[in-house]
C-alpha positions as CSV (number, residue, x, y, z in Angstrom):
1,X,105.4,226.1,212.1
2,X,105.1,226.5,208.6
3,X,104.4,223.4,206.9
4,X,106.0,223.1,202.8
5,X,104.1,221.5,200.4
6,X,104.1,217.5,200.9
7,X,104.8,217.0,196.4
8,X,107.2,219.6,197.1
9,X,108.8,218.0,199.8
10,X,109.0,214.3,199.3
11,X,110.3,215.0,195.8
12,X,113.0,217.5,197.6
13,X,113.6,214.2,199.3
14,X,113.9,212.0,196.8
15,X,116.7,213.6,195.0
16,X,118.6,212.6,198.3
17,X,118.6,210.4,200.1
18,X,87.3,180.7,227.0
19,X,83.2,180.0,229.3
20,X,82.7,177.1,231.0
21,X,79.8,174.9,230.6
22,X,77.1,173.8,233.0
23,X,76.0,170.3,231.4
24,X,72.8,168.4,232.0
25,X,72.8,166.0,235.4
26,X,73.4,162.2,234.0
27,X,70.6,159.5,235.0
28,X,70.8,158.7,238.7
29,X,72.0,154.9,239.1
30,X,72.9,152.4,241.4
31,X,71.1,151.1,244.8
32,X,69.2,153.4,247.0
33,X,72.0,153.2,249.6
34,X,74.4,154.2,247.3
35,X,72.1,157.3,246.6
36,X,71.2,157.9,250.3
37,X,75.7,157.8,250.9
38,X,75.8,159.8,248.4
39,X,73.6,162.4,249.6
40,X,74.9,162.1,253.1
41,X,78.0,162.9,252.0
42,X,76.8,166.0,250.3
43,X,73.9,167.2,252.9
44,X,71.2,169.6,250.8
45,X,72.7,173.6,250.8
46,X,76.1,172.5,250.0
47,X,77.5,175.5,248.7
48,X,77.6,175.2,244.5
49,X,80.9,176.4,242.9
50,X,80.5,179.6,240.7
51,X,81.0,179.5,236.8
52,X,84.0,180.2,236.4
53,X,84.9,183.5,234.0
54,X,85.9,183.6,230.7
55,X,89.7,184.6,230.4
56,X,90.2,187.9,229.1
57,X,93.0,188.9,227.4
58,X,95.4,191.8,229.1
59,X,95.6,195.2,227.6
60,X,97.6,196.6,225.5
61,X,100.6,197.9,226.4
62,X,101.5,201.8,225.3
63,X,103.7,200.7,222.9
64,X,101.2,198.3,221.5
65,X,98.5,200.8,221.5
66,X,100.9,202.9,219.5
67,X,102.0,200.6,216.5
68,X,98.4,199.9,215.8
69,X,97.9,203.5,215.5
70,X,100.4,203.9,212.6
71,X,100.6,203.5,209.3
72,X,102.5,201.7,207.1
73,X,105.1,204.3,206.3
74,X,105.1,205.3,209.8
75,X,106.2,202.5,211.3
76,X,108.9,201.6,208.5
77,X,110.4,204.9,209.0
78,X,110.6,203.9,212.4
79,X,113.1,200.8,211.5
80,X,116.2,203.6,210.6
81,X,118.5,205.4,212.2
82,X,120.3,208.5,210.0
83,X,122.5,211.3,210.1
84,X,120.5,214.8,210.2
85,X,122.2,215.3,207.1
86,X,121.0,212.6,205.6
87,X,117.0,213.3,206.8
88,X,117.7,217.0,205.7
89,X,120.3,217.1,202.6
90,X,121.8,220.1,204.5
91,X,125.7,219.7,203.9
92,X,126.2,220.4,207.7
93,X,124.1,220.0,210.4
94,X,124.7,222.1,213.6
95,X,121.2,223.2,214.9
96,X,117.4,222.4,213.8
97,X,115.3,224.1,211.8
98,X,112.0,224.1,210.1
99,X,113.2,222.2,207.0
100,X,114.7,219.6,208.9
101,X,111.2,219.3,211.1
102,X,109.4,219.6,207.5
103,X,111.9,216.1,206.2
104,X,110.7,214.4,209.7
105,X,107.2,215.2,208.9
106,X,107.3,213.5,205.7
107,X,110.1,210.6,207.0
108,X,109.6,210.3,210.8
109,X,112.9,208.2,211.3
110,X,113.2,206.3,214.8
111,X,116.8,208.3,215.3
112,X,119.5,210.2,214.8
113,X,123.4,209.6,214.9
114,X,126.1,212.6,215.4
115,X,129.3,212.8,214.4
116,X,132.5,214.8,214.8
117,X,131.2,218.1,212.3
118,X,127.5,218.0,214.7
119,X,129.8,219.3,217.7
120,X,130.7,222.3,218.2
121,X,130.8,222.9,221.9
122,X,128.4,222.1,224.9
123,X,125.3,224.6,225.0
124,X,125.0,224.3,221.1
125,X,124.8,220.3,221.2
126,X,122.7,220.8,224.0
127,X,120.4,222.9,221.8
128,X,121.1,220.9,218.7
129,X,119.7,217.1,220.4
130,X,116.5,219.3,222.5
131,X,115.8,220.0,219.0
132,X,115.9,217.2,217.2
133,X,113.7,215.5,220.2
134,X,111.3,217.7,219.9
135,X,110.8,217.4,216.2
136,X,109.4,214.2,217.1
137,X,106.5,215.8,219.3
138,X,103.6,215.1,216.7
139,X,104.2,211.8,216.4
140,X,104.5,210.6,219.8
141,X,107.6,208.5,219.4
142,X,110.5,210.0,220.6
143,X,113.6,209.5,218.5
144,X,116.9,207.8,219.7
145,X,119.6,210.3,219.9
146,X,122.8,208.6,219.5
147,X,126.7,208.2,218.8
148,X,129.7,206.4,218.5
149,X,131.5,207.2,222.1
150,X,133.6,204.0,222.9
151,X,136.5,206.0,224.4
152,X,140.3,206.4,223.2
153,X,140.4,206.9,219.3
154,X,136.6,207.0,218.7
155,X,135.3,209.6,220.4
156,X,132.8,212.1,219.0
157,X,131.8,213.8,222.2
158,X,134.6,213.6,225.1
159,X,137.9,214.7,222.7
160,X,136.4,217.9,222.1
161,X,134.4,218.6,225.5
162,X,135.6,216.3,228.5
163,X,138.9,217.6,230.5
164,X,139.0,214.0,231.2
165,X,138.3,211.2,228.2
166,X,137.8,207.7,228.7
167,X,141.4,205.9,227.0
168,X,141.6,203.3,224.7
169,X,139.3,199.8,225.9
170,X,142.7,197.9,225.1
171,X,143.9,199.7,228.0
172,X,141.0,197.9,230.7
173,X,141.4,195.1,228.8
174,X,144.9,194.8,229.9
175,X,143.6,195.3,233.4
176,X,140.5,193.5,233.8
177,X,139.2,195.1,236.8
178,X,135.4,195.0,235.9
179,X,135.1,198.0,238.1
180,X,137.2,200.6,236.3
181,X,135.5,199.5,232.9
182,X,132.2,199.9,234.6
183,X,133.6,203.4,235.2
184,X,134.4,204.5,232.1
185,X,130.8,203.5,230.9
186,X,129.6,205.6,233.9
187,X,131.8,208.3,233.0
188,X,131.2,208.5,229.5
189,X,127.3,207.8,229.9
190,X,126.9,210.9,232.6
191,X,128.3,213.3,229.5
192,X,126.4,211.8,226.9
193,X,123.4,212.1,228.7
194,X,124.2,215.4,230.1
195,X,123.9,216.2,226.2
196,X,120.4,214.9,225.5
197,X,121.9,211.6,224.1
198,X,120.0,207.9,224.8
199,X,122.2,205.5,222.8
200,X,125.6,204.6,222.5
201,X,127.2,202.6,219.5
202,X,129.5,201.0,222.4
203,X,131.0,198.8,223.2
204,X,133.2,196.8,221.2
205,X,132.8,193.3,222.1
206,X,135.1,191.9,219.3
207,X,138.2,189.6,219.7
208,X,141.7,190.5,218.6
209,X,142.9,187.6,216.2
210,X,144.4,188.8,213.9
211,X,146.8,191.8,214.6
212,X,145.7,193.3,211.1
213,X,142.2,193.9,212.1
214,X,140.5,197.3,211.7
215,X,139.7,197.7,215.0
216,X,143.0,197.9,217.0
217,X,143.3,199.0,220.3
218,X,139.4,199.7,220.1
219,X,139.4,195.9,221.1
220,X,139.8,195.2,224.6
221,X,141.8,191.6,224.8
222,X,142.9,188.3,222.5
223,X,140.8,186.9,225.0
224,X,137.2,186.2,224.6
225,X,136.5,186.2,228.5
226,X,138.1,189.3,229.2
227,X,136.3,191.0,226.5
228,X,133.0,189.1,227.2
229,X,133.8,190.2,231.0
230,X,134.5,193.9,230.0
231,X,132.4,195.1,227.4
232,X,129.7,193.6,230.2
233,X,130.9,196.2,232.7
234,X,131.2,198.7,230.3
235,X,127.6,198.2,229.0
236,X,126.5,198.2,232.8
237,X,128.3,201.5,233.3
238,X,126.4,203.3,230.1
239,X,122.9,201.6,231.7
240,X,123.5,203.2,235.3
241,X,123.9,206.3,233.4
242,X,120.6,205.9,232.1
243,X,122.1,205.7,228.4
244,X,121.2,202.5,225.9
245,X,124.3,200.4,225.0
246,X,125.3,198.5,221.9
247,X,127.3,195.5,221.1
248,X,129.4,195.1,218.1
249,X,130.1,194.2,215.2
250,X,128.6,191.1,215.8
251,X,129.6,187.9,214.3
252,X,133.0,189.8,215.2
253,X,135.8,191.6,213.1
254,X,138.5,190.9,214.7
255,X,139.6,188.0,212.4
256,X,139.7,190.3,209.6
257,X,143.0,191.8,207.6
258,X,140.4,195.1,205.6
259,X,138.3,197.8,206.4
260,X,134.4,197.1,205.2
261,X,134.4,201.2,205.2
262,X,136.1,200.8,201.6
263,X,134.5,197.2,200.3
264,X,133.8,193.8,201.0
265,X,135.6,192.1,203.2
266,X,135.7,188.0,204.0
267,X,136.7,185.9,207.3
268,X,137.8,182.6,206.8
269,X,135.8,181.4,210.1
270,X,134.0,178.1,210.8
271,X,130.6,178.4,212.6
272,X,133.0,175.8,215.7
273,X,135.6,178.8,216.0
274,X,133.1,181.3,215.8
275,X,131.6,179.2,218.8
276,X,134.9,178.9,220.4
277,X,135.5,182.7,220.3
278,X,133.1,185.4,218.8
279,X,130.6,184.3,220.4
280,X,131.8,183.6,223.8
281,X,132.6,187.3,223.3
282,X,129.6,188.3,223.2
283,X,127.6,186.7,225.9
284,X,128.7,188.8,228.6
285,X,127.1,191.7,227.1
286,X,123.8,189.6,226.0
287,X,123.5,188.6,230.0
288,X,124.7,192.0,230.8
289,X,121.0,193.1,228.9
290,X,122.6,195.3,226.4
291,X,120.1,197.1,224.5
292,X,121.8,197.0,220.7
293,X,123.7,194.7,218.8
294,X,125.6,195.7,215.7
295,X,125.9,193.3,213.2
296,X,128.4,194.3,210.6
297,X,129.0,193.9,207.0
298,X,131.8,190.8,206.7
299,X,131.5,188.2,205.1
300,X,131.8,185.2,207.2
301,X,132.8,181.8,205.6
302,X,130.9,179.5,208.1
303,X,127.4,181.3,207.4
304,X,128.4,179.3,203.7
305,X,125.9,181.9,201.9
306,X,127.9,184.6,200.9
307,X,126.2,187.7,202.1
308,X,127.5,190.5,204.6
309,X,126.5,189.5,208.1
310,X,123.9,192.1,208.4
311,X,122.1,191.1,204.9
312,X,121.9,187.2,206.2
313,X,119.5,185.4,208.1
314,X,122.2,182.7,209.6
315,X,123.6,185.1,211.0
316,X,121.0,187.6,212.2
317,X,118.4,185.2,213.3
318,X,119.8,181.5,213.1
319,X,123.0,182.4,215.3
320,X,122.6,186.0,217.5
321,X,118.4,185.2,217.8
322,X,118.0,181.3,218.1
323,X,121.6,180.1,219.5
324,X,122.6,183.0,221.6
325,X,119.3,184.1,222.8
326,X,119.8,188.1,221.9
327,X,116.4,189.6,222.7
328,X,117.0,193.1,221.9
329,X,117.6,195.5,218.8
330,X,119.4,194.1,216.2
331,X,121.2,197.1,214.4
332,X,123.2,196.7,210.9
333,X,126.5,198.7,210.3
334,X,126.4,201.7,208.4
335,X,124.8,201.2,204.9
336,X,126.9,204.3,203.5
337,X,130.0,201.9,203.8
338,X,131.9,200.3,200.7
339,X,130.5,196.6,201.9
340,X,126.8,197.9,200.7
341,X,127.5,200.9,198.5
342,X,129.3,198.8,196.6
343,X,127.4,196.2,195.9
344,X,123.7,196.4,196.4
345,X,121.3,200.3,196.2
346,X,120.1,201.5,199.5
347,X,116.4,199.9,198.5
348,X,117.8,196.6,198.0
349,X,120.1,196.3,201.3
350,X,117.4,197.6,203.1
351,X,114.6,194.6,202.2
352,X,117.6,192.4,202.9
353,X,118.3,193.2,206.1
354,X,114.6,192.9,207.2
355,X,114.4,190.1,205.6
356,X,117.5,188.4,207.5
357,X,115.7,189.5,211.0
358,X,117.3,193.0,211.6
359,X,115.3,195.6,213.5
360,X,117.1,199.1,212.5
361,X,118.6,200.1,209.8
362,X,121.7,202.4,210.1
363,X,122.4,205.1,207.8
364,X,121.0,204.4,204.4
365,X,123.2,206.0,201.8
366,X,119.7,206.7,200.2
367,X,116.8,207.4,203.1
368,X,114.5,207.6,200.5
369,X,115.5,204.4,198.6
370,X,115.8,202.5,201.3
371,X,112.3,203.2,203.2
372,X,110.7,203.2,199.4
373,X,112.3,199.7,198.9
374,X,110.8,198.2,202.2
375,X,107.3,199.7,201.0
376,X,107.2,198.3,197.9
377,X,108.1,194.9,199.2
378,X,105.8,195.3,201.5
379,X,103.4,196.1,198.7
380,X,104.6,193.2,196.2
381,X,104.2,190.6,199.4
382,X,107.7,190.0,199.9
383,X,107.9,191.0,203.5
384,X,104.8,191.1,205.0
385,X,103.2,193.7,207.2
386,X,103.2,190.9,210.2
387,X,107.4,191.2,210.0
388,X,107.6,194.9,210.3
389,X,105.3,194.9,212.9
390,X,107.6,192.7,214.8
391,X,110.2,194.6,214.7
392,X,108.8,198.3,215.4
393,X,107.4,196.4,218.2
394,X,110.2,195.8,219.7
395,X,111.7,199.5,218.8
396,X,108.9,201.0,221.0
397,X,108.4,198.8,223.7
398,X,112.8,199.7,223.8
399,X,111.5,203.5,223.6
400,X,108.5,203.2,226.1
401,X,111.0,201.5,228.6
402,X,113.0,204.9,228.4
403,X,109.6,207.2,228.8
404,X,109.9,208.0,225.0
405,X,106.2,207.5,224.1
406,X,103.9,210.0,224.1
């Protein structure tokens, strides 16, 4: 393939987006009884224990073996996940081309999200995901290919090309029969990967509090056992279809009366009802093992610092890391919404959010901002190189679990 002209290109870019010891014998001592017991109780050829071996330390594993391999701007591109038109600055993105392989040679991101305008029907998204796998083939790292497909009202995939899609989660919530959510995980999982996708943005594990939320009958219950319980099964259901599963919008948006689409929104929540609630919310899905968690951009009162969840440490690492034991990718919201947009660039959200403990980075409304801003703080010493290694550790031991390292 022909390759354009790296100047060219990134300036295209930039426009858019231990051994053991044998010591010395002591002095003999004592009577010459005590040294003819002594010897009688060890008769000469006793057998003489061997030195022990120095410990050695295990080898690497793959995904280890690769992160040492990469480079600094490798492995930070490896911390997003964008749109193709966002990577390519193609208004429309429906199949792959050289240009878009040329804008992963020069930002090799860790994945892709599709939306409603990437679909056109089934043997083109087939075509369109083999492509954008295989633009990852000289880099060894295969890319998450993923979408929003919770069922009922946000559906990317199954409205245009399922005879049969999965309702509305308030619908099993109603139910709570663990088995018929686990099915509509299954279900939705077997087309998703019968596409070429590996990651869903579902499912909601939010509570409905207040009946003004965003969120609606995307929310599966008021109660925070019966969505704990469900979102579990539903996350089980992706997994048996072999597809990673994501929790959000961790700490929770359904206390909120806006939309953090269109600007900042704040939730008048106390780190003990946040207990009592969000978070019980959430565990089922954390035991469950599900691979993502979402964190969104509200503003929660009871993290008392002011910052969208996804930009703060209390509530990235103090609360979903240290009290609620989450040991997989932590994901932000989109960073094209009116909570960021509006208030920080794409450079500056981006160092944030790394700084507050997130692992991926969702949608930049400037790629090229965004991974230059993590850079340069690298650079400066404000983040060091120790805490993105951390996380794109964790991204590719996730992708070597899946058979996604080359």
């Amino acid at each position: 393939m022909k390759k354009l002209a790296a100047a060219a290109l990134m300036a295209a870019l930039m426009t858019n987006t231990g051994c053991a010891v044998i010591e010395t014998a002591p002095e003999q001592s004592g009577t010459s009884e005590e040294q003819t017991e002594a010897v009688t109780e060890q008769p000469t050829g006793a057998p003489t224990e061997p030195p022990t071996e120095p410990p050695t330390e295990p080898p690497p594993s793959p995904a280890e073996e690769k992160l040492a391999a990469m480079d600094l701007h490798s492995k930070i591109c490896q911390m997003f996940i964008v749109t193709p038109e966002q990577l390519s600055g193609y208004g429309v993105v429906t199949y792959s081309d050289e240009w878009i392989q040329s804008c992963y040679d020069a930002y090799p991101v860790g994945g892709f999200i599709l939306f409603d305008q990437n679909v056109v029907d089934a043997e083109q998204l087939k075509t369109l995901n083999k492509g954008l796998m295989e633009l990852t083939e000289g880099s060894g790292v295969g890319a998450f290919i993923s979408v929003d497909e919770e069922g009922g009202s946000i559906s990317r995939v199954q409205w245009k090309l399922s005879s049969e899609p999965v309702g509305d989660m308030a619908v099993y919530g109603e139910k709570n029969d663990f088995d018929e959510a686990f099915k509509a995980g299954a279900d939705i999982g077997s087309d998703l990967k019968s596409y070429g996708f590996n990651l869903d943005f579902a499912p909601v594990a939010d509570v409905n509090i207040n009946p003004n939320n965003e969120l609606g009958s995307r929310i599966f219950s008021t109660d925070p056992e019966i969505v704990s319980r469900m979102s579990a099964a539903v996350s089980d259901g992706l997994h048996s279809a072999g597809i990673l599963s994501t929790l959000k919008h961790f700490p929770g948006l359904g206390a909120g009366g806006a939309n953090t689409h269109y600007g900042s929104v704040r939730m008048e929540r106390s780190l003990d009802e946040l207990r009592e609630t969000e978070f019980k919310a959430f565990e089922g899905g954390i035991e469950a093992g599900a691979d993502f968690m979402l964190i969104g951009h509200q503003i929660v009162s009871g993290a008392e610092d002011e910052l969208p969840a996804d930009l703060s440490h209390k509530v990235t690492t103090d609360w979903l890391r240290d009290e609620l034991g989450f040991r997989g990718l932590a994901i932000t919201d989109s960073h094209s919404m009116g909570a960021i947009t509006d208030n920080y660039t794409s450079g500056e959200a981006a160092v944030m959010a790394v700084e507050a403990g997130i692992d991926v980075i969702l949608m930049p409304y400037d790629t090229a901002d965004a991974v230059n801003g993590i850079e340069e703080a690298v650079q400066s010493g404000r983040i060091s190189e120790e805490r993105i290694d951390e996380s794109v550790l964790r991204i590719l031991e996730k992708k070597a679990s899946k058979g996604m390292l080359g």
